[in-house]
SERONU-919227 format. One line per 3 residues: their letters; for each residue x, y, z of C-alpha. Coordinates in nm, 4 decimals. Layout:
N
A = X/Y/Z  ...
***
This chain:
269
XXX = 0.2442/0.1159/7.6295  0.4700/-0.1324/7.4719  0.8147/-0.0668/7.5558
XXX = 1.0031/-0.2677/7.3104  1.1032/-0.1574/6.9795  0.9265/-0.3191/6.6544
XXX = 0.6258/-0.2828/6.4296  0.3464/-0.2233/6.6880  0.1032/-0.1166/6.4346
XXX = 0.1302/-0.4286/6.2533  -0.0051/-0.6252/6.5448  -0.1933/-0.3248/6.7031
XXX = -0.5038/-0.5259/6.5651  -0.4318/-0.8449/6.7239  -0.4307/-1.0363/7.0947
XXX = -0.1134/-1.0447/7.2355  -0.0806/-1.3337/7.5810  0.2369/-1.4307/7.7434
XXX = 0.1736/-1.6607/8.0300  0.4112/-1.5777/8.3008  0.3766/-1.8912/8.4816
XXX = 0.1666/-2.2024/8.4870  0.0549/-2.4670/8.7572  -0.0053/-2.5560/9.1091
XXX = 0.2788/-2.3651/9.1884  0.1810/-2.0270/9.0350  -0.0532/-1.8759/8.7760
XXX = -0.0539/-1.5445/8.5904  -0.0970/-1.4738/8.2422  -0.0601/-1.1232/8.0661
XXX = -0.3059/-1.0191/7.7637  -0.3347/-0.6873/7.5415  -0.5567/-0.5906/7.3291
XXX = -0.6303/-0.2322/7.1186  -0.4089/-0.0774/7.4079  -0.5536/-0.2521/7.7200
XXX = -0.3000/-0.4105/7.9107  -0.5121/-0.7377/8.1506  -0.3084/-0.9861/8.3941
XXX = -0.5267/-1.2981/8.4858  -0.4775/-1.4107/8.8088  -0.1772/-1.3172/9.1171
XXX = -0.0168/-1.6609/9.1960  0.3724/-1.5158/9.1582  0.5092/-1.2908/9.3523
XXX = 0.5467/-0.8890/9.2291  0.9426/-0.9203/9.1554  0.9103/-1.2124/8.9307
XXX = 0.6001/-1.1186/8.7441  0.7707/-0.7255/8.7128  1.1069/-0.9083/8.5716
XXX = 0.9210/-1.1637/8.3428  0.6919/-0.8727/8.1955  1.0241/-0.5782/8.1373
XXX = 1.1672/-0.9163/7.9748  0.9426/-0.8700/7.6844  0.9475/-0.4868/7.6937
XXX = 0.6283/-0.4372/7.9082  0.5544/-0.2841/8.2352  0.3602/-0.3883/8.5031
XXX = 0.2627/-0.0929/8.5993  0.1356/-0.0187/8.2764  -0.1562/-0.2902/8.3581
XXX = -0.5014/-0.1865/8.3409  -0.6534/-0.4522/8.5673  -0.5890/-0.7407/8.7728
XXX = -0.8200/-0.9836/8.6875  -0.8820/-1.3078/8.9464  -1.0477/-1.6620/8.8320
XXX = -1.0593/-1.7643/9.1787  -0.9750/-1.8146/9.5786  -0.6763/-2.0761/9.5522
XXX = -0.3814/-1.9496/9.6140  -0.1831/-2.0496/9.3375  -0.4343/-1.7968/9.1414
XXX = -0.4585/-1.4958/9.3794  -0.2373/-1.5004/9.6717  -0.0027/-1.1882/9.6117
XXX = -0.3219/-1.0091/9.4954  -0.2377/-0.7737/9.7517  0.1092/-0.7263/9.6745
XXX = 0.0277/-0.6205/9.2813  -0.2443/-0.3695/9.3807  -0.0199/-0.2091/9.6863
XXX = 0.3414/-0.2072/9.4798  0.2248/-0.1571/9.1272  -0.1715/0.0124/9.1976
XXX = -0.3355/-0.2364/8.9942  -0.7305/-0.2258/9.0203  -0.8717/-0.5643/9.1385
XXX = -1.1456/-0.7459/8.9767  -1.2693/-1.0353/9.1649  -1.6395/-1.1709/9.2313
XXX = -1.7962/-1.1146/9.5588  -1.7993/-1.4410/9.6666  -1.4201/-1.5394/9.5540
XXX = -1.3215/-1.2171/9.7687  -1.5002/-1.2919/10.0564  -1.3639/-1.6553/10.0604
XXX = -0.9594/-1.5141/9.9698  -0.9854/-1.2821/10.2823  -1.0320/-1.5224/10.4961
XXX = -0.7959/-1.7527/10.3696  -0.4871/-1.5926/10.2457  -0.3000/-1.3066/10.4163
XXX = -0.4115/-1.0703/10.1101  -0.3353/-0.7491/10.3279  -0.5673/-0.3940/10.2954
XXX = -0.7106/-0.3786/9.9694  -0.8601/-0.0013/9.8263  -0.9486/-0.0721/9.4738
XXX = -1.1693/-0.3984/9.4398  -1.4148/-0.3933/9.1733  -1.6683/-0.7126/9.1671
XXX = -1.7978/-0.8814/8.8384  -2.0238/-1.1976/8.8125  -1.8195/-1.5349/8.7157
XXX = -2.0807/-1.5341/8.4183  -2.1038/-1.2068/8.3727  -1.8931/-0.9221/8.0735
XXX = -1.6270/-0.6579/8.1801  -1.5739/-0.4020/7.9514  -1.2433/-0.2431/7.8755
XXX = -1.2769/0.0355/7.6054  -1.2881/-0.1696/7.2808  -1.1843/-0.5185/7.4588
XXX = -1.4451/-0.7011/7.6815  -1.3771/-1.0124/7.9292  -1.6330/-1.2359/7.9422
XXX = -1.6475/-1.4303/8.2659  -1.7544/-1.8130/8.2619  -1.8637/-1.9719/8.5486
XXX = -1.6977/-2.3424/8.6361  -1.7623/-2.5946/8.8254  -1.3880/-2.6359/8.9698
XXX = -1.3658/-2.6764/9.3846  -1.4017/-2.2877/9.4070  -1.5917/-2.0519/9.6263
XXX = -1.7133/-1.8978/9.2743  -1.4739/-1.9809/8.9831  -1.4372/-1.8431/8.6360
XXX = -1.2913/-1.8861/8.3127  -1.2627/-1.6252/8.0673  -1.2579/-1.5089/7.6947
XXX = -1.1091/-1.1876/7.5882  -1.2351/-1.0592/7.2286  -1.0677/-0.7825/7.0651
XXX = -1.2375/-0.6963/6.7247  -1.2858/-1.0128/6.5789  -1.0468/-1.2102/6.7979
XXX = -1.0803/-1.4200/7.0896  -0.8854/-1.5802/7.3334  -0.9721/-1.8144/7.6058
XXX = -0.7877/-1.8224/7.9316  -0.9494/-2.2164/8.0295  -0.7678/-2.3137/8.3535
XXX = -0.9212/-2.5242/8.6489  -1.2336/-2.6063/8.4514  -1.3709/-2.9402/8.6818
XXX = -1.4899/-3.0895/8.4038  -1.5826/-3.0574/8.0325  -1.9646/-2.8970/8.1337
XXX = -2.1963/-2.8048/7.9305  -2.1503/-2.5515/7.7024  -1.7959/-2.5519/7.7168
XXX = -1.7173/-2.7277/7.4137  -1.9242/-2.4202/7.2344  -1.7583/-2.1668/7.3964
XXX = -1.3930/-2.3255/7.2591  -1.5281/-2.3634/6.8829  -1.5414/-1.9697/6.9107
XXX = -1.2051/-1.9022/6.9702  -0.9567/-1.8236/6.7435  -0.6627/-1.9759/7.0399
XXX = -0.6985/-2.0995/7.3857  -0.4681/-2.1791/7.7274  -0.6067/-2.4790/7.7931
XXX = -0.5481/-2.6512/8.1071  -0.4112/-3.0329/8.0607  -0.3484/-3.1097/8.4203
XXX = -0.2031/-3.4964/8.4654  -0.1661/-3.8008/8.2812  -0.4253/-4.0390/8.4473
XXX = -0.1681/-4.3636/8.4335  0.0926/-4.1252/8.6022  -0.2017/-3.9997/8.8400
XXX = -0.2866/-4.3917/8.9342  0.0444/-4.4773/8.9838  0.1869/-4.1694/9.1807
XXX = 0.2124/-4.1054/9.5748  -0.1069/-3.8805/9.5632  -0.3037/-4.0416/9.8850
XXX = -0.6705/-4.1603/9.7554  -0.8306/-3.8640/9.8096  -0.6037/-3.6086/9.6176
XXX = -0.6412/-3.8316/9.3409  -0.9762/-3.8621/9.3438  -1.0295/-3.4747/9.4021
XXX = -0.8036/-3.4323/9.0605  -0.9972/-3.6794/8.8498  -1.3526/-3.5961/8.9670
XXX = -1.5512/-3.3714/8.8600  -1.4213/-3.0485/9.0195  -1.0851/-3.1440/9.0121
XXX = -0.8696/-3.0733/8.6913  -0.9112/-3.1866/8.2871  -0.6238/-3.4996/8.1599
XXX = -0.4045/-3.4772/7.8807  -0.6956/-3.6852/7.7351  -0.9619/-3.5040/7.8377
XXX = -0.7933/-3.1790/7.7065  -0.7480/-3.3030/7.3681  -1.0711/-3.4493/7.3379
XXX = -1.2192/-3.1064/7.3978  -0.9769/-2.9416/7.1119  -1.0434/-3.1947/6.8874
XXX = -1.4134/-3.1891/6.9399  -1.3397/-2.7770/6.8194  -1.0423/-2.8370/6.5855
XXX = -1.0746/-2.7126/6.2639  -1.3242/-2.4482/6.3066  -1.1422/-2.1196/6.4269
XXX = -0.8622/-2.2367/6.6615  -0.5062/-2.1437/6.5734  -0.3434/-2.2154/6.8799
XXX = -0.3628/-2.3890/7.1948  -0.1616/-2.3669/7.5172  -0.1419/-2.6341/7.7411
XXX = -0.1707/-2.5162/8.0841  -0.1580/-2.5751/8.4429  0.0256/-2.9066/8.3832
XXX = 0.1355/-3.1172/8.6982  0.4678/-3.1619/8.8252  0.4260/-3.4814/8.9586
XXX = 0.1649/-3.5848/8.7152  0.2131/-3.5250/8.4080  0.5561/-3.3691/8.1984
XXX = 0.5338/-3.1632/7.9082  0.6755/-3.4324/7.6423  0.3499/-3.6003/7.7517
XXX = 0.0979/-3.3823/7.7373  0.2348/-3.2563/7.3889  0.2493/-3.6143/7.2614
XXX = -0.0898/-3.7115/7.3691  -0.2358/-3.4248/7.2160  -0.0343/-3.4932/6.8998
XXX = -0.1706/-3.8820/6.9390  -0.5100/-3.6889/6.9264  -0.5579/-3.3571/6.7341
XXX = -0.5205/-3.2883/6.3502  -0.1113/-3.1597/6.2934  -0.2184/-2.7890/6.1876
XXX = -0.3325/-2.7287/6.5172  -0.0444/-2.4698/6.6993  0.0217/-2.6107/7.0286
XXX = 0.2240/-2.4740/7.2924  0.2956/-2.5146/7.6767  0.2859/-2.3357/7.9636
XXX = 0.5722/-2.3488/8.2067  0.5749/-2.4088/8.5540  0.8462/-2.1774/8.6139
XXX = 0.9093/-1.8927/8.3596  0.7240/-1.7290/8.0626  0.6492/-1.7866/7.7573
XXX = 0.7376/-1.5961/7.4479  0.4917/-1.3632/7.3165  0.1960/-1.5717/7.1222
XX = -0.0182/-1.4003/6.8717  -0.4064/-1.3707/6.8247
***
């Protein structure tokens, strides 16, 4: 239930996303839909995704599901913590589980359910459909919520632009959109050889470039909005990724970003 006063029924129809937080350093974004209430992914801690959430008039414990794209721990590590405190069902694949409980301190965990990372989960009226990437994962996933006509992808830690993926984008009406690092920032940085090379290849993380190549590649079909996600810290800076996607894309295309560090406003479907 939406908490905050205004005209609900207006929007009732419509996606509603906030991401919470974005990056290496935390990820969790919040969708509803038709009265379904979905956070994507556990990577910040229970007070700070609790006070980020009541901020725009929603409550975590309201959520219907916890929903995990995979085993790093800037995606699922206080898993545990939002299914203990708050009693948030987990969905996770089997694989992505298996590999998180061996690798982060996830605690006891009572309500798991499993879905495939290219398989559908169903949520009366709204359905999550899970794509499988080719990121450095146990078993990661991607995902696209559709709500009546509307879709929304949630495109983080993608590897590379595979196949398919560009279709997948030209049927949504917005996106979060991961646009990781700059690659002349990336060349020049203190990375050692092998971090860079595990960013740039192909299971690492999509560029600036890379990003807006796919959006373009979609633009002017049914996308609104994009979010640029997941950016780097040490990488990449949001006056960057916004102007190379600017350098790129047609102007009517919404863009937005992703902080490392707090939430953004409310963003419409």
């Amino acid at each position: 239930m939406l908490l905050s006063p205004g005209p609900h029924n207006i929007l009732a129809m419509n996606i509603t996303a906030i991401a919470l937080q974005s990056g290496s350093s935390g990820n969790c974004i919040y969708v509803e839909a038709c009265g379904v209430r979905l956070l994507f992914d556990a990577g910040i801690n229970g007070k700070q995704a609790e006070a980020r959430l009541a901020a725009h008039g929603r409550d975590i414990r309201g959520v219907d599901a916890l929903i995990i794209s995979h085993d790093h721990g800037d995606h699922i590590r206080y898993a545990g913590v939002y299914q203990r405190k708050y009693g948030l069902p987990l969905y996770v694949t089997q694989k992505t589980y298996d590999t998180a409980m061996k690798r982060h301190q996830l605690g006891k965990l009572k309500d798991v359910r499993f879905f495939r990372s290219d398989g559908m989960i169903r949520f009366n009226g709204v359905s999550v459909e899970a794509i499988s990437t080719p990121h450095d994962a146990s078993d990661g996933a991607a995902f696209v919520v559709s709500s009546e006509s509307k879709r929304l992808g949630i495109m983080t830690d993608l590897g590379h632009v595979f196949e398919g993926l560009t279709e997948v984008v030209s049927s949504l009406d917005a996106v979060f959109i991961e646009s990781n690092y700059d690659p002349d920032m990336l060349e020049a940085g203190l990375y050692p050889a092998f971090l860079k090379k595990r960013i740039k290849g192909p299971e690492g993380h999509l560029s600036n470039i890379e990003a807006a190549a796919l959006l373009k590649a979609t633009s002017g079909r049914r996308l609104k909005w994009a979010c640029l996600s997941h950016l780097s810290e040490q990488n990449n800076s949001s006056m960057l990724a916004l102007q190379t996607h600017r350098n790129i894309l047609p102007q009517d295309l919404v863009l937005h970003i992703a902080d490392r560090y707090s939430s953004t406003p409310p963003l419409f479907v």
